[in-house]
C-alpha positions as CSV (number, residue, x, y, z in Angstrom):
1,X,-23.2,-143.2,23.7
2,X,-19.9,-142.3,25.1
3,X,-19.3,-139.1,27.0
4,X,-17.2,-136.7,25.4
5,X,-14.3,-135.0,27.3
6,X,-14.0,-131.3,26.1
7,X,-12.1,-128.3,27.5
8,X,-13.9,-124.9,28.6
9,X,-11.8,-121.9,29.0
10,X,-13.5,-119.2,30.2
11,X,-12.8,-115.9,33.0
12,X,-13.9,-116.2,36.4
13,X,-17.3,-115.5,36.3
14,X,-19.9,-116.3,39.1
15,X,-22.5,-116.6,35.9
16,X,-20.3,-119.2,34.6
17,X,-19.5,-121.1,38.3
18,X,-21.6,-123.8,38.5
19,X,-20.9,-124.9,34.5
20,X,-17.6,-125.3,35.6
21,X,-17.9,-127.1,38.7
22,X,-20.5,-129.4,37.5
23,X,-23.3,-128.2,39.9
24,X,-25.1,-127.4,36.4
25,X,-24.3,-130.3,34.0
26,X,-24.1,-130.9,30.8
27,X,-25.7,-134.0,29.5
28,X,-23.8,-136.2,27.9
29,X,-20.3,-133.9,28.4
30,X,-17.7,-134.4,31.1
31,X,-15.8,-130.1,31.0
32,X,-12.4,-130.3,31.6
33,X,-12.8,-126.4,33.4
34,X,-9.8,-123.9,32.7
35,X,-9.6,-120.1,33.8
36,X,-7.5,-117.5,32.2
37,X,-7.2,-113.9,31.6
38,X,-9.5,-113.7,28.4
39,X,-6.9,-111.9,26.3
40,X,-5.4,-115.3,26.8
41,X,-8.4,-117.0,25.7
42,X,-9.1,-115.2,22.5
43,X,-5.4,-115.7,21.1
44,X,-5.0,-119.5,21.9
45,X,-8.4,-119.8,21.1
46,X,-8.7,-118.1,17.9
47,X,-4.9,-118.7,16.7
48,X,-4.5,-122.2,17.8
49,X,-7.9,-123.6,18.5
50,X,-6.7,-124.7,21.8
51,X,-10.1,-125.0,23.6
52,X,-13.1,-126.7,22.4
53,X,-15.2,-124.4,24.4
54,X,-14.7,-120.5,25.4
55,X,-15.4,-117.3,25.6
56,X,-14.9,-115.4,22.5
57,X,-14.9,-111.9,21.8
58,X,-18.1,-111.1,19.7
59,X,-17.0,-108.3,17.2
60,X,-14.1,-111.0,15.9
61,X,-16.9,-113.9,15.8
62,X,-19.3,-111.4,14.0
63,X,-16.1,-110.9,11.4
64,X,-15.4,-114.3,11.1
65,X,-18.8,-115.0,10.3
66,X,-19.7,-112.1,7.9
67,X,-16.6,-114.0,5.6
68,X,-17.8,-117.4,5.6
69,X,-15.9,-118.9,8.7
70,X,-17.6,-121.3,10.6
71,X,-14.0,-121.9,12.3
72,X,-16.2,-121.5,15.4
73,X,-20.4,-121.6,15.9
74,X,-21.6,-119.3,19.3
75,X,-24.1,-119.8,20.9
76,X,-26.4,-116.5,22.3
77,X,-24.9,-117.2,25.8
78,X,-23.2,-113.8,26.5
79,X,-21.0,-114.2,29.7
80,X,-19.4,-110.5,29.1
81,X,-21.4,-107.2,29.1
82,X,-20.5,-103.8,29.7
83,X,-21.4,-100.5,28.4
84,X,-19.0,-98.1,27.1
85,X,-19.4,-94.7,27.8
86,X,-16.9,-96.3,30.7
87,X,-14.0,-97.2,28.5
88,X,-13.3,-93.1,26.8
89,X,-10.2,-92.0,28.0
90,X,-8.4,-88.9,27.8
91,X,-5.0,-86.9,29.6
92,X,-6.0,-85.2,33.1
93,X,-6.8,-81.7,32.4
94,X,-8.5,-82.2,28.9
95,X,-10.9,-79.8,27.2
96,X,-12.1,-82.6,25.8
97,X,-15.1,-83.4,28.2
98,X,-18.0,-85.0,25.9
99,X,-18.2,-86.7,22.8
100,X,-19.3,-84.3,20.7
101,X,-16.2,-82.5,20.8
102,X,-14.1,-85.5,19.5
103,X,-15.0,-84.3,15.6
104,X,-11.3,-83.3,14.0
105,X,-9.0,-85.1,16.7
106,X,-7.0,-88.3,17.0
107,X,-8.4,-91.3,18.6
108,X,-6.8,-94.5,20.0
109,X,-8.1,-97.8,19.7
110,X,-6.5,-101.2,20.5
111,X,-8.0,-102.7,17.3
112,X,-10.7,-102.1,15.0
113,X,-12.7,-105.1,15.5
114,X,-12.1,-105.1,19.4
115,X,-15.8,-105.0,20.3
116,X,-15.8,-102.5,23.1
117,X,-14.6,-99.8,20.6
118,X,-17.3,-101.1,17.9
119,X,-19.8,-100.4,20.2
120,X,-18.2,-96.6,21.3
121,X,-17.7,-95.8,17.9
122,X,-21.3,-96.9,17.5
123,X,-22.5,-94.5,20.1
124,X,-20.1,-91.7,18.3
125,X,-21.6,-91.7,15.2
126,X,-25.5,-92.6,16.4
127,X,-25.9,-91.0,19.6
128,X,-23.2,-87.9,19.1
129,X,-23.6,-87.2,15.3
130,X,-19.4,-87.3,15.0
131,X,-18.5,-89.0,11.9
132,X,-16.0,-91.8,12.0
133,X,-14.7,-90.3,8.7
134,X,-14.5,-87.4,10.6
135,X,-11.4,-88.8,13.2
136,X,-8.0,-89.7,12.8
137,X,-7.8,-93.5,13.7
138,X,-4.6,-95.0,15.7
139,X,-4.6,-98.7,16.6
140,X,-2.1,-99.8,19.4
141,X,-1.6,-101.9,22.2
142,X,-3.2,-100.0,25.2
143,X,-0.4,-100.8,27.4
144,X,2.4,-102.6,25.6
145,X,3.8,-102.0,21.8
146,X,3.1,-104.5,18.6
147,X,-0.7,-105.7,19.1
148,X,-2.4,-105.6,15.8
149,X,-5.3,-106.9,14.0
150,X,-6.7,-110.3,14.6
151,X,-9.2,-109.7,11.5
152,X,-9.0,-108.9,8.1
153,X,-10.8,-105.5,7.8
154,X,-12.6,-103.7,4.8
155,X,-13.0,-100.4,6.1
156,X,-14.6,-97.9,4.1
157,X,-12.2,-95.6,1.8
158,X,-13.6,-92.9,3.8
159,X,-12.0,-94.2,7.4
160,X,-8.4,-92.6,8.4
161,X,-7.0,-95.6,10.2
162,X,-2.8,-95.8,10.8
163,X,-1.3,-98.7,12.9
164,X,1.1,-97.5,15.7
165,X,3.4,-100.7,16.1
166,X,5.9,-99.4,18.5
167,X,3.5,-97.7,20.7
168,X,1.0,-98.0,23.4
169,X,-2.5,-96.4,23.3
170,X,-1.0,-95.0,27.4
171,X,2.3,-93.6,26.1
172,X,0.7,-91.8,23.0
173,X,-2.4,-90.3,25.4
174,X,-0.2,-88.9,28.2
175,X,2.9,-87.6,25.1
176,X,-0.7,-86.1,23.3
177,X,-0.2,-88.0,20.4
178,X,-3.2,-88.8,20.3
179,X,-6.4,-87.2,22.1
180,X,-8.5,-90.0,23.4
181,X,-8.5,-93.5,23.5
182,X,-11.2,-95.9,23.1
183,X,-10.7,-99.2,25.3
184,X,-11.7,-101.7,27.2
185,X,-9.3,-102.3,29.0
186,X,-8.0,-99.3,31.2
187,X,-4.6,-97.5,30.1
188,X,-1.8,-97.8,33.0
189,X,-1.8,-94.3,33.9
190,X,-5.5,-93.7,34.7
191,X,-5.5,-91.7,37.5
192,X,-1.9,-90.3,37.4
193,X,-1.9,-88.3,34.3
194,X,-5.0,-90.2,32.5
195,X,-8.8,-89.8,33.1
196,X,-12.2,-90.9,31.8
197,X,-13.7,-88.8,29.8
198,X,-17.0,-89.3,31.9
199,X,-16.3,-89.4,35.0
200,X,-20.6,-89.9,36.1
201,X,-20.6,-92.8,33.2
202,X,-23.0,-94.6,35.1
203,X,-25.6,-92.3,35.1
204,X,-24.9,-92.0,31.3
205,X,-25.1,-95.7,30.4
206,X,-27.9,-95.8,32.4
207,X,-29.5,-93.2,30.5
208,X,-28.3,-94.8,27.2
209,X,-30.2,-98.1,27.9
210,X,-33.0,-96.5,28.8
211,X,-32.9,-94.7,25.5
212,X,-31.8,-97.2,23.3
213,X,-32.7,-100.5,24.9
214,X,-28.5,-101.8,24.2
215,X,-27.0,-103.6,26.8
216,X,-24.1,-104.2,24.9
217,X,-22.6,-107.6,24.9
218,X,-18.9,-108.1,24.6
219,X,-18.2,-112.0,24.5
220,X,-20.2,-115.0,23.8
221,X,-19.4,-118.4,24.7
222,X,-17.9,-120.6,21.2
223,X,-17.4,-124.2,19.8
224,X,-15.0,-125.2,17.7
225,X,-17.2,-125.4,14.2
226,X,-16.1,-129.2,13.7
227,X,-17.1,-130.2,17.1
228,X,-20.4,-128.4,16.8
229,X,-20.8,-130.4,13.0
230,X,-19.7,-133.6,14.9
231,X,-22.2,-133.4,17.8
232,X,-25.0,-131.2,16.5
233,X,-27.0,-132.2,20.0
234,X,-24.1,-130.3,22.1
235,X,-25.5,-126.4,21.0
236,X,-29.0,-127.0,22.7
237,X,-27.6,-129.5,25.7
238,X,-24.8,-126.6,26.6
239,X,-27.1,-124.1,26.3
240,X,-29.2,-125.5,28.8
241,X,-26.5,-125.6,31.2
242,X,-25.6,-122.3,30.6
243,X,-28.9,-120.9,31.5
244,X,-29.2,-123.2,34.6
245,X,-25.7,-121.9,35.6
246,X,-26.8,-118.0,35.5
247,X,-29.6,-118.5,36.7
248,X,-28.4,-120.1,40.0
249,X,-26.3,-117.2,39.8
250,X,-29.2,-115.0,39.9
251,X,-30.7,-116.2,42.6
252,X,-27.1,-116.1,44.7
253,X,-27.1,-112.3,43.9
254,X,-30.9,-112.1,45.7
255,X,-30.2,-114.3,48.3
256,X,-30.9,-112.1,51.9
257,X,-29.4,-114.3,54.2
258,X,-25.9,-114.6,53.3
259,X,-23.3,-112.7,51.0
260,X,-22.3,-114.6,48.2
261,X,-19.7,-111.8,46.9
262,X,-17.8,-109.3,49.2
263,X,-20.3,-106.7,48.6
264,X,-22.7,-105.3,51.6
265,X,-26.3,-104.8,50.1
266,X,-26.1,-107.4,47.4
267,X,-29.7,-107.9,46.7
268,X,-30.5,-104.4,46.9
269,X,-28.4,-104.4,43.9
270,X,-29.5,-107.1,42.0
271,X,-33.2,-105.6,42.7
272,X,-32.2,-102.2,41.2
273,X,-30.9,-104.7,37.9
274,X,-34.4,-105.7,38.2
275,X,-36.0,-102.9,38.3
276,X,-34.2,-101.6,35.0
277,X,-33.2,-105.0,33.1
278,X,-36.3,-107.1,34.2
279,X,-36.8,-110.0,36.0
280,X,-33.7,-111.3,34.4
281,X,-31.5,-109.0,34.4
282,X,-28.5,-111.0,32.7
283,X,-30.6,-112.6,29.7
284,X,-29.6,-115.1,27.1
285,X,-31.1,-116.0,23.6
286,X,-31.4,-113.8,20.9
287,X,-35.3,-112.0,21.5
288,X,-34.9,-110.8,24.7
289,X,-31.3,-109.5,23.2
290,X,-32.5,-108.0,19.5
291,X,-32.4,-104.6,20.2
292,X,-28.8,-105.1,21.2
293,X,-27.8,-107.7,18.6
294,X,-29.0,-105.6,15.9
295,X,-27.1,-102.5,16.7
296,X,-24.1,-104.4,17.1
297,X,-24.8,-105.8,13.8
298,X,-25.4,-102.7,12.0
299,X,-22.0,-101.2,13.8
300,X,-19.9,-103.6,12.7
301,X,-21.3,-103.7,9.0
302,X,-20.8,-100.2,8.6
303,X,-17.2,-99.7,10.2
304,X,-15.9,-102.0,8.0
305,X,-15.7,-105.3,10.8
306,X,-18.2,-107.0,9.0
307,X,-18.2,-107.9,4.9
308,X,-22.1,-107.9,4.4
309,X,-25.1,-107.2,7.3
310,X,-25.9,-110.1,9.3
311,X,-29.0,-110.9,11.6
312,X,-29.0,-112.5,15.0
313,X,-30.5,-115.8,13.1
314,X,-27.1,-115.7,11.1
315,X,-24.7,-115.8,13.5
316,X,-26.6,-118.4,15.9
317,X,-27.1,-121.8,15.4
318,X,-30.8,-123.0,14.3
319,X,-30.7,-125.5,17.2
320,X,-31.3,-122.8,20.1
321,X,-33.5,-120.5,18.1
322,X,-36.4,-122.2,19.7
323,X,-37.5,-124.8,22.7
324,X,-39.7,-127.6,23.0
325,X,-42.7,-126.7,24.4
326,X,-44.6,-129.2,26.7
């Protein structure tokens, strides 16, 4: 059988490093490796299908998906998570210092279906008891005028949701035009006339795993849908790479003897991810993720990002659902 020669765009992730250098191989798949910012990604990848491989954001997959595009298949290989209590933004000086309070004000968000603000707005309604129909909803570009909606949306007829073309997310926080932002991506000014909202997040997201058992995820890795029905065997064979590739990358992180990032005290790091995450503390496959693919789920459902409720087993491919067992 010949080999086939596909593209794989993806950020620079240590995770990733040794997919794209070929130290963990794909069989029967020569990766042309490519890496770009991933706003980059996501627009050539979604609007001209540029890649046969990359990173994807997973609240526009979810969309895509709950509609009956199979434009692209995912695979449950998540090379972007962060949580989100992070990304809440508001002018130095706010009132505003918790959640709770944001019930009646204006609220920024780069786009609906962006999947950092799913998951916040997730946490807003769940965990703070704020209605979304409760907020007035402003989409913008965070830092530059005229982003807009890569999605078609249903929202519900309860949501109040305006587009701001000719304004930025930074401008509009910092001129009060809007009280808070939700993003994922920082606004310009933070730190000269912006500020998180929580400024001891990690204690908070810390405390909001251990709560909720949600490590949210923010991109998974994508095929194009025709290359996937082409080659049915590539799901499971790059899948298999992928795991090798993080998990080389786990064991860098661990490694005593030398520092594989700029960072003193590496492994004492990655045995404090232990000690919280498990033993693998960056997992892939949908079980040892279902706490955190359901919520996302249910999130995007009932904002409005997702036509019907979907499971994990919808949104995966049948082929790494399970493994051969020897």
């Amino acid at each position: 059988m010949q080999r086939l020669r596909l593209s794989l765009a993806l950020g620079p992730y240590d995770h990733a490093r040794d997919l794209s250098t070929g130290h963990a191989p794909v069989d029967g798949v020569d990766l042309i490796p490519l890496t770009l910012p991933v706003e980059e990604i996501f627009y050539r990848f979604v609007k001209f299908r540029e890649f046969d491989i990359a990173e994807l954001s997973f609240g526009k997959y979810v969309a895509l998906r709950s509609q009956g595009d199979e434009s692209f298949i995912a695979l449950p290989v998540f090379v972007s998570r962060a949580f989100r209590h992070s990304s809440i933004y508001v002018r130095e000086g706010s009132a505003l210092t918790g959640m709770a309070q944001l019930r009646g004000k204006r609220i920024g968000v780069p786009e609906w279906a962006q999947t950092a603000s799913i998951y916040t707005r997730g946490i807003l309604a769940e965990q703070e008891g704020v209605p979304l129909a409760e907020v007035e909803w402003v989409q913008a570009g965070v830092n530059q005028p005229g982003r807009v909606e890569k999605v078609k949306l249903e929202l519900p007829a309860s949501i109040n949701y305006r587009a701001a073309p000719d304004k930025s997310l930074n401008q509009m926080l910092l001129d009060g035009e809007i009280d808070c932002a939700f993003s994922a991506r920082p606004p310009q000014a933070l730190g000269s006339g912006i500020a998180r909202m929580y400024p001891d997040y990690a204690a908070r997201e810390e405390a909001y795993f251990r709560a909720t058992g949600v490590f949210p995820i923010m991109h998974v890795l994508a095929m194009r849908g025709e290359l996937f029905r082409e080659h049915p065997w590539l799901a499971t064979n790059l899948y298999k790479a992928c795991i090798a590739a993080k998990d080389a990358s786990l064991a860098r992180m661990s490694d005593i003897t030398a520092a594989h990032a700029p960072m003193a005290w590496l492994p004492d790091y990655a045995d404090r991810m232990r000690g919280l995450f498990g033993a693998d503390f960056w997992p892939y496959g949908i079980e040892p993720n279902r706490p955190t693919l359901d919520a996302f789920l249910r999130y995007a459902h009932e904002q409005g990002v997702c036509r019907k409720r979907l499971t994990p087993e919808d949104i995966f491919p049948r082929e790494v659902q399970s493994s051969v067992k020897v």
